[in-house]
C-alpha positions as a Markdown table, in Angstrom:
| # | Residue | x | y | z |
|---|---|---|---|---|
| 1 | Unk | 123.1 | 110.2 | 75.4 |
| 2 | Unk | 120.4 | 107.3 | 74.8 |
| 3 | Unk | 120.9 | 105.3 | 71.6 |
| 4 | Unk | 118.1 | 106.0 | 69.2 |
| 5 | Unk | 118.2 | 102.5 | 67.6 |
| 6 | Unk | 117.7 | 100.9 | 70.9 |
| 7 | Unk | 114.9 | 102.9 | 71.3 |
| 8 | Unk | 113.0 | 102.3 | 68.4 |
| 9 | Unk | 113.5 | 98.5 | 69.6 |
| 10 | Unk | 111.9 | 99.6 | 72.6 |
| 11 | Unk | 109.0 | 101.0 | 70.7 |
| 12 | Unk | 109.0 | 98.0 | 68.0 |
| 13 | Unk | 108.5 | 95.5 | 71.4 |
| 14 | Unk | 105.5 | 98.0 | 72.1 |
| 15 | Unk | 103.5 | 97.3 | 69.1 |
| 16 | Unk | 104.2 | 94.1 | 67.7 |
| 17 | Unk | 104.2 | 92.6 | 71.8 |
| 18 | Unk | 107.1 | 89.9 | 71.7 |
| 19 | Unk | 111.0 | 89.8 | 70.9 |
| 20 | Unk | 110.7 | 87.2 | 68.5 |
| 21 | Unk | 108.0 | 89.6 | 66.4 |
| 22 | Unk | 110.6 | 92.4 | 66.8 |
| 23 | Unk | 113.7 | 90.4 | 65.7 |
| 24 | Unk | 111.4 | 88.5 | 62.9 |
| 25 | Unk | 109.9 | 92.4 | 61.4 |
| 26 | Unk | 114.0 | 94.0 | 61.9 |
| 27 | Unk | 116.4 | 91.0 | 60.8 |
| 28 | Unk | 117.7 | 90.4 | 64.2 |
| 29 | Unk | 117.7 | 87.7 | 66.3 |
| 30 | Unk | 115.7 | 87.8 | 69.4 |
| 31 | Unk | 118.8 | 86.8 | 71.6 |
| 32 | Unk | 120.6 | 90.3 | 69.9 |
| 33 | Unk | 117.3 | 92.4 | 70.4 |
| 34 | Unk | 116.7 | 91.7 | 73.9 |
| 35 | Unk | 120.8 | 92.3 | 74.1 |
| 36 | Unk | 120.3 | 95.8 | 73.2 |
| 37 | Unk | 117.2 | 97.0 | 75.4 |
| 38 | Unk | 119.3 | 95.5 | 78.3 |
| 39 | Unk | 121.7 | 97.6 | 77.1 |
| 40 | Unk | 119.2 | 100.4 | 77.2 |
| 41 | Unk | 118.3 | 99.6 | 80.5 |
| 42 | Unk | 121.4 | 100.4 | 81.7 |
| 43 | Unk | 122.1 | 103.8 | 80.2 |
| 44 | Unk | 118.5 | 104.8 | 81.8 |
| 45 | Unk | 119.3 | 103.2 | 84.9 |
| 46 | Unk | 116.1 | 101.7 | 85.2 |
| 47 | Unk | 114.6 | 98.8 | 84.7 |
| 48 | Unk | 111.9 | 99.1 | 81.4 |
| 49 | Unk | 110.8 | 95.1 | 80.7 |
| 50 | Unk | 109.2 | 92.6 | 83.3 |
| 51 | Unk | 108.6 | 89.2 | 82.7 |
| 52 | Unk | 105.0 | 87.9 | 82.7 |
| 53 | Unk | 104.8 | 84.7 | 81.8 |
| 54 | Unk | 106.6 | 83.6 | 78.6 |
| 55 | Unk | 106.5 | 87.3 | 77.3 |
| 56 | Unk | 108.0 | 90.5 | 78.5 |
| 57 | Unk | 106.0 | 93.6 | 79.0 |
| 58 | Unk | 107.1 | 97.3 | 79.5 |
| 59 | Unk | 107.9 | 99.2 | 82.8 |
| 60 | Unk | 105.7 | 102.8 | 83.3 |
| 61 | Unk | 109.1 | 104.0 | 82.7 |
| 62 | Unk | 109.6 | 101.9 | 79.4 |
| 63 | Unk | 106.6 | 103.6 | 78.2 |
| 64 | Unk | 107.8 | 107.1 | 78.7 |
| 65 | Unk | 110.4 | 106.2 | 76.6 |
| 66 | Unk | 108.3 | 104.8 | 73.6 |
| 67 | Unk | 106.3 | 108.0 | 73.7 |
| 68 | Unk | 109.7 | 109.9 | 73.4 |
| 69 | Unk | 111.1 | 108.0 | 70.8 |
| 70 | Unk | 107.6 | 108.4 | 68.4 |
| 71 | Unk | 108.2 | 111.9 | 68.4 |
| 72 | Unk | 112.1 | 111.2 | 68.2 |
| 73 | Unk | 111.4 | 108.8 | 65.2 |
| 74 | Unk | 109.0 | 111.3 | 63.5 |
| 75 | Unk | 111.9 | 113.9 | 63.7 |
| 76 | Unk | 114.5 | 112.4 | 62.1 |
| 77 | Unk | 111.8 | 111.4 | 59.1 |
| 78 | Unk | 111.0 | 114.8 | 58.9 |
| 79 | Unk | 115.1 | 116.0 | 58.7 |
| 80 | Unk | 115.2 | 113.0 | 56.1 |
| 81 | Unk | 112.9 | 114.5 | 54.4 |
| 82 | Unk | 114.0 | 117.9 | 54.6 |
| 83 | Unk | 117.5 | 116.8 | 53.2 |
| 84 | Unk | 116.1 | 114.7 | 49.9 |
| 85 | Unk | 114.3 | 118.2 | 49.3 |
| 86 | Unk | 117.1 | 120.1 | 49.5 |
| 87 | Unk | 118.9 | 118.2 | 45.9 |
| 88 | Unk | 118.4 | 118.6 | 42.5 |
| 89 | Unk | 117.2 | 115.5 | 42.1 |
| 90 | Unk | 114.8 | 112.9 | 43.4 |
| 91 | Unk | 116.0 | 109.9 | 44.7 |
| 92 | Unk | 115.5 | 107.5 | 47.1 |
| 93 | Unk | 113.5 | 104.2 | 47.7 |
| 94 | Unk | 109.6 | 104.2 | 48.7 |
| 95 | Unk | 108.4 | 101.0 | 50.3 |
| 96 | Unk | 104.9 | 100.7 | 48.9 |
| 97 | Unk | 101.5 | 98.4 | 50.2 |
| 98 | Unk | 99.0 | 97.6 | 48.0 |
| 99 | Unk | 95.6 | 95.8 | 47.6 |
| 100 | Unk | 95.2 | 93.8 | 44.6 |
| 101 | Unk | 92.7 | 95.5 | 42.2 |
| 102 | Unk | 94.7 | 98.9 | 43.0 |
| 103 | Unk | 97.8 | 96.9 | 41.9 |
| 104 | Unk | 95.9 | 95.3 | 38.7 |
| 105 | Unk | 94.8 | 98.6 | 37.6 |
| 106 | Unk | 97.4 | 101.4 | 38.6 |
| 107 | Unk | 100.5 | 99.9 | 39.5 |
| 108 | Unk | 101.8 | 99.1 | 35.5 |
| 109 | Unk | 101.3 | 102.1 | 34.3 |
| 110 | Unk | 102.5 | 103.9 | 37.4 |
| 111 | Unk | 105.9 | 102.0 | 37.6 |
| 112 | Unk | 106.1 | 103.0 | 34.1 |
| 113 | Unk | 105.9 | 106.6 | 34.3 |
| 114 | Unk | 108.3 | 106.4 | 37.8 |
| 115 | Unk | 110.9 | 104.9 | 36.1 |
| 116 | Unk | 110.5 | 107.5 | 33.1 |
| 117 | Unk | 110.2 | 110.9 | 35.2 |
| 118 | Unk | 111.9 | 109.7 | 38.5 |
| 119 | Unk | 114.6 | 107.2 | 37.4 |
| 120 | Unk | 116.2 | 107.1 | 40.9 |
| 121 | Unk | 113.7 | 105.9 | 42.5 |
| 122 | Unk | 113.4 | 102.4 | 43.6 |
| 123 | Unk | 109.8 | 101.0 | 44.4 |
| 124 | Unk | 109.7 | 97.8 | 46.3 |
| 125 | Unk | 106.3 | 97.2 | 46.2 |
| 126 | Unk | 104.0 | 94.5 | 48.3 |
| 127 | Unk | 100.7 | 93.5 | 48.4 |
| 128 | Unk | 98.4 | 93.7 | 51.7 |
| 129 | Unk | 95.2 | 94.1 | 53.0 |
| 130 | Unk | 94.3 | 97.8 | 53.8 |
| 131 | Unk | 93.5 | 97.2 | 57.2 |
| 132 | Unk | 97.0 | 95.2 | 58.0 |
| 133 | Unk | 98.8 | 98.0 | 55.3 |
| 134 | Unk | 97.9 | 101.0 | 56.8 |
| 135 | Unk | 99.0 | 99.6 | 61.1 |
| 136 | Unk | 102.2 | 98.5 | 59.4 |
| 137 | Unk | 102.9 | 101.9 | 57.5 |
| 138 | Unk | 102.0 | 103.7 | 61.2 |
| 139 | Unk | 104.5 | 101.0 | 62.2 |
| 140 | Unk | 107.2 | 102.2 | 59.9 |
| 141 | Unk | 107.2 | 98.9 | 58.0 |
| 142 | Unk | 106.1 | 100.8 | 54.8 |
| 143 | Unk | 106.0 | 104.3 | 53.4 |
| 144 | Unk | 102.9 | 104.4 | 51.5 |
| 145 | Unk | 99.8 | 102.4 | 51.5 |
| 146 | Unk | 96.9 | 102.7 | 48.6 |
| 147 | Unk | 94.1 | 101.6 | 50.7 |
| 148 | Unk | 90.0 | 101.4 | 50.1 |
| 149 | Unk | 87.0 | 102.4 | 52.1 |
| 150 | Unk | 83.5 | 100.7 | 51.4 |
| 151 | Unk | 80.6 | 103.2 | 51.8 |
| 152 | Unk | 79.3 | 103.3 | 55.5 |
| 153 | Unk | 82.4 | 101.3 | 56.4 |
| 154 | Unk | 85.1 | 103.4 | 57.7 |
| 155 | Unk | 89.1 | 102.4 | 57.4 |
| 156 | Unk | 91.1 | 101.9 | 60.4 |
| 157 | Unk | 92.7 | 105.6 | 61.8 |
| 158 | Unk | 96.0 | 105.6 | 63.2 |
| 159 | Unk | 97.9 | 108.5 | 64.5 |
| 160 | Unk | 100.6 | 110.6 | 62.7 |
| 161 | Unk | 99.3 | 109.6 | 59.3 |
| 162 | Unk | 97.5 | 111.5 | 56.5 |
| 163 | Unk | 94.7 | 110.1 | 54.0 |
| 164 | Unk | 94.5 | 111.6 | 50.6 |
| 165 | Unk | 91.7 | 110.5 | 48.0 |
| 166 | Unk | 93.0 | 109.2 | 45.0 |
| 167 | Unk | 89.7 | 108.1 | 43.0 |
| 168 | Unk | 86.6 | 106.4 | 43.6 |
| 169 | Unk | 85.7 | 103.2 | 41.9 |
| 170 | Unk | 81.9 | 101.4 | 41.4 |
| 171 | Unk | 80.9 | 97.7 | 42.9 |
| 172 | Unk | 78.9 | 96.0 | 41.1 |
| 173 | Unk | 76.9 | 92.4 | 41.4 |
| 174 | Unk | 79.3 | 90.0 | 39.4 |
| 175 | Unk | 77.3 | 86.7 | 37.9 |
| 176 | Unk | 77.7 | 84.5 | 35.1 |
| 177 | Unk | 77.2 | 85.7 | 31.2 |
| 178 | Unk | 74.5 | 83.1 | 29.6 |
| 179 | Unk | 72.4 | 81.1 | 30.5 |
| 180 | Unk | 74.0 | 80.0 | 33.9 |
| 181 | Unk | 73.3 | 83.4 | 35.0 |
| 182 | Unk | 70.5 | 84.9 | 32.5 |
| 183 | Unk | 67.6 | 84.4 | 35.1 |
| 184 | Unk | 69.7 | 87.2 | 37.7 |
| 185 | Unk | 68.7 | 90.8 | 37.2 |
| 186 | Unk | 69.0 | 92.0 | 40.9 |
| 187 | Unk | 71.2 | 90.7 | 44.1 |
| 188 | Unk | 67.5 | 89.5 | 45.4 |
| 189 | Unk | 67.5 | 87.2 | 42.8 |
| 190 | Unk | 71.0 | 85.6 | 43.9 |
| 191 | Unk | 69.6 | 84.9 | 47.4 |
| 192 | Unk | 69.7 | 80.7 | 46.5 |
| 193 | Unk | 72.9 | 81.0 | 44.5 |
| 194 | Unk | 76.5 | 80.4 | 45.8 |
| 195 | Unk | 78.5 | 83.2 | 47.0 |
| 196 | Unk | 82.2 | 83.9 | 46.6 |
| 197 | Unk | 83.8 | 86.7 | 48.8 |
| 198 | Unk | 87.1 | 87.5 | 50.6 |
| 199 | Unk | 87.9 | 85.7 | 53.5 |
| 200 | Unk | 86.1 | 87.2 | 57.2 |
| 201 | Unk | 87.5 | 90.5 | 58.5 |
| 202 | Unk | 88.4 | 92.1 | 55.6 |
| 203 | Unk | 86.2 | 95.0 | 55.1 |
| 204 | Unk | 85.0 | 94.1 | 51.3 |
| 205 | Unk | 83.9 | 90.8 | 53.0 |
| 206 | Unk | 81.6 | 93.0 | 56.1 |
| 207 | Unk | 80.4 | 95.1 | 53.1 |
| 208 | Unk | 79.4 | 92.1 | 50.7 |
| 209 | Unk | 77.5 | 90.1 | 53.6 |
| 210 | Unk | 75.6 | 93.8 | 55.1 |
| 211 | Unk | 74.3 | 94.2 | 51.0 |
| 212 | Unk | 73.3 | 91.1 | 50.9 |
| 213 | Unk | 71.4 | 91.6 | 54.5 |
| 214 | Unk | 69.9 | 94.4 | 53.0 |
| 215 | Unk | 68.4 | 92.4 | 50.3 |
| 216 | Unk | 66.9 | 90.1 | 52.6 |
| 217 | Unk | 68.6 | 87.4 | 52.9 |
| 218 | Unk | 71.7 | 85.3 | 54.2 |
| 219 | Unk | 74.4 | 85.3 | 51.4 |
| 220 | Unk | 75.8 | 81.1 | 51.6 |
| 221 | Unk | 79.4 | 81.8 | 50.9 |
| 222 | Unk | 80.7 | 78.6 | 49.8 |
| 223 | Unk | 84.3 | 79.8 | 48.7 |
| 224 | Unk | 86.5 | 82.4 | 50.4 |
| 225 | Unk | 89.6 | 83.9 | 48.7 |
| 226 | Unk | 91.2 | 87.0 | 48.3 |
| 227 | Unk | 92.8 | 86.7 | 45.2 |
| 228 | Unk | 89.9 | 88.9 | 42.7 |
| 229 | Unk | 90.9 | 87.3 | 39.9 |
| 230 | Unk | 90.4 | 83.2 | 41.5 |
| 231 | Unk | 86.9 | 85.2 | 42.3 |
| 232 | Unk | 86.2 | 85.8 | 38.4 |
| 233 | Unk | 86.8 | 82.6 | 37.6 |
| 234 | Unk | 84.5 | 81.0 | 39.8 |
| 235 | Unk | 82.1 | 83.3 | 38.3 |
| 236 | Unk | 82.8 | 82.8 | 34.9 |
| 237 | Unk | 82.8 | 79.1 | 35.4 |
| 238 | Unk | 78.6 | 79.5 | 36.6 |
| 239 | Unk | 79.6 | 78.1 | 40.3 |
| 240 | Unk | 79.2 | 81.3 | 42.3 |
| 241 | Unk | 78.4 | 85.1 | 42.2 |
| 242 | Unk | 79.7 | 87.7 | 43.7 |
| 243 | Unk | 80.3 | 91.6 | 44.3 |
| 244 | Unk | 83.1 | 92.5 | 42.1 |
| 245 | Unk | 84.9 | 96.5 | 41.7 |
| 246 | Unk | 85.0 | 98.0 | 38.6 |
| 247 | Unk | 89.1 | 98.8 | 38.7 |
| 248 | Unk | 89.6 | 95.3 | 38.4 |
| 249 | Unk | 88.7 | 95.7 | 34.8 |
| 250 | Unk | 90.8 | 97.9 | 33.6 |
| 251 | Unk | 92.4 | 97.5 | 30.4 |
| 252 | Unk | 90.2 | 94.5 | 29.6 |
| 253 | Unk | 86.5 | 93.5 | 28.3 |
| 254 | Unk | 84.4 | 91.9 | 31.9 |
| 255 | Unk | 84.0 | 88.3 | 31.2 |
| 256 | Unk | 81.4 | 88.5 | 33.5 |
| 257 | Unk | 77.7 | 90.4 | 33.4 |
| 258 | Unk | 77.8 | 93.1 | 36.0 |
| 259 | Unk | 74.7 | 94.5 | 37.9 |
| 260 | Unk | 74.2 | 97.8 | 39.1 |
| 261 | Unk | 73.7 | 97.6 | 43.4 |
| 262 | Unk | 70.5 | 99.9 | 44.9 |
| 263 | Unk | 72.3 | 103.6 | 45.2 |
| 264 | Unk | 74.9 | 102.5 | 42.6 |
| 265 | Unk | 77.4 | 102.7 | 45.3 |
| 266 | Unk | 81.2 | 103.1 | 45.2 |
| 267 | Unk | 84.3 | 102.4 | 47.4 |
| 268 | Unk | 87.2 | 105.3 | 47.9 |
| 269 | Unk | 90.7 | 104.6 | 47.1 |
| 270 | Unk | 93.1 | 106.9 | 48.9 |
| 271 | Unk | 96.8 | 107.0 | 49.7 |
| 272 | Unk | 98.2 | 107.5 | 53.3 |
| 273 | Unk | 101.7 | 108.0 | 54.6 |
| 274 | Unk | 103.4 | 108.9 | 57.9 |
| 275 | Unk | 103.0 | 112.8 | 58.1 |
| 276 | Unk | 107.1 | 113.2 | 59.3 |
| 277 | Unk | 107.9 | 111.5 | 55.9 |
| 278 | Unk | 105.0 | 113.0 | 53.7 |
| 279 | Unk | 107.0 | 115.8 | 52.2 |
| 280 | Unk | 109.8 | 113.5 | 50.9 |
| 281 | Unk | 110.1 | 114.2 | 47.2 |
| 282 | Unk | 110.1 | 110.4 | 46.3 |
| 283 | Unk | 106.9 | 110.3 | 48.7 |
| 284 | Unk | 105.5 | 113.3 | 46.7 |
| 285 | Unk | 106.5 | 111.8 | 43.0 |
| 286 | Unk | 104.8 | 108.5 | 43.7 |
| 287 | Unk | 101.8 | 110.0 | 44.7 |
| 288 | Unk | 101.7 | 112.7 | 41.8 |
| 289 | Unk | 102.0 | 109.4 | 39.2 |
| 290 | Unk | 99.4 | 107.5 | 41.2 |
| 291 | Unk | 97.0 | 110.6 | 40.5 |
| 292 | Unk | 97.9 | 110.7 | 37.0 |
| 293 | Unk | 97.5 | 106.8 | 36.7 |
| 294 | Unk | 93.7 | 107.3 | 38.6 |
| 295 | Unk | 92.5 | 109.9 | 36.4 |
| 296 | Unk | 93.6 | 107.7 | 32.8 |
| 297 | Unk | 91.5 | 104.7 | 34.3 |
| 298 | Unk | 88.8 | 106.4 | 35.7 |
């Protein structure tokens, strides 16, 4: 009988590439991990890593065995899931991801009402950038991601997991109140100003520089960050401008003028987890209160 947790380590070295990145995502040590798939080797009888190089890469034969063990994995979520559904009551912990604005603007309230209607559940809750969130819930490293699509730009599709809509949410152009910013009344009119955006590759950053392409011109971003609410500031303060959602003001007055864009356009927040896993009931109450928490800011 093949050991199921030396097979999900043999699936772990498939998608994050070393031991080190295995041992590093699982608490090990890379010295125990490669232990173990040795040890794996010899209940197949066949050899599943070569070295190339520095690094180790799977055997035809190792990669049987990670296809096997998906569908292994995804079974035993599924019997999980089966079990929690079969108590009175709903329990359990949900390992969440999160982009910032969705955690500004939905995750207080949420938490609020979870630890009111579902007492026993635990939230451990983290923030990351949709594109990274949503490999890493594929990966097993969360249970739910709230992730965002920018119109015309479509977020990354991984196998095995669903994608429910939770609300949709307006972009505006973000520039100074007063006088530092009085003269603005379109994004054509911000073509000599300073730009602030997220740093390259996230999608919010693609979107921001193809509107501003658009416009007919080449936005200069000056300042990169990620953090929305180092971006307000900067804007407030008169030294850049910038595109800016509207869930980031929730439950406060903008300090900021907004700008409608050409075709008023709005990015889609939506919820994804791991189809085996999706019918746990703690998978099912956080998603009900992020609905409920959508619809009061919206």
């Amino acid at each position: 009988m093949l050991d199921i947790r030396r097979l999900r380590l043999l699936r772990e070295l498939k998608i994050r590439g070393t031991l080190a990145s295995v041992a590093a995502a699982l608490n090990f040590s890379p010295s125990s991990v490669s232990q173990q798939l040795a040890l794996l080797e010899k209940e197949v009888g066949v050899p599943l890593l070569r070295k190339t190089g520095r690094r180790v890469t799977l055997t035809p034969q190792a990669e049987i065995l990670v296809d096997h063990a998906a569908g292994i994995l995804d079974a035993l979520e599924r019997a999980e899931a089966d079990l929690a559904e079969s108590l009175t009551t709903v329990t359990g912990t949900v390992r969440l991801a999160v982009f910032q604005s969705a955690a500004l603007a939905l995750l207080p309230d949420a938490l609020t009402i979870l630890g009111r209607d579902y007492p026993e559940v635990r939230i451990e809750m983290i923030q990351r950038e949709p594109e990274t969130a949503l490999y890493e819930t594929w990966a097993r490293d969360f249970d739910l991601v709230i992730a965002e699509q920018y119109p015309g730009h479509a977020a990354p599709r991984h196998p095995g997991l669903d994608r429910v809509q939770l609300t949709t949410d307006a972009i505006h152009l973000a520039v100074p109140s007063g006088g530092q910013g009085g003269d603005i009344r379109s994004i054509e009119d911000t073509a000599a100003r300073a730009w602030v955006m997220e740093p390259r590759g996230a999608a919010s950053r693609h979107w921001a520089e193809q509107a501003c392409r658009q416009a007919g011109f080449e936005p200069d971003v000056r300042y990169e960050t990620a953090d929305l609410q180092a971006q307000i500031r900067l804007i407030e303060s008169g030294n850049a401008v910038g595109l800016m959602p509207e869930l980031v003001w929730t439950g406060r007055v903008p300090t900021v003028r907004l700008l409608d864009l050409p075709g008023r356009p709005r990015r889609t927040i939506f919820t994804s987890v791991r189809e085996a896993g999706a019918q746990r009931p703690a998978i099912l109450a956080c998603r009900e209160v992020l609905e409920r928490t959508a619809r009061l800011v919206s």
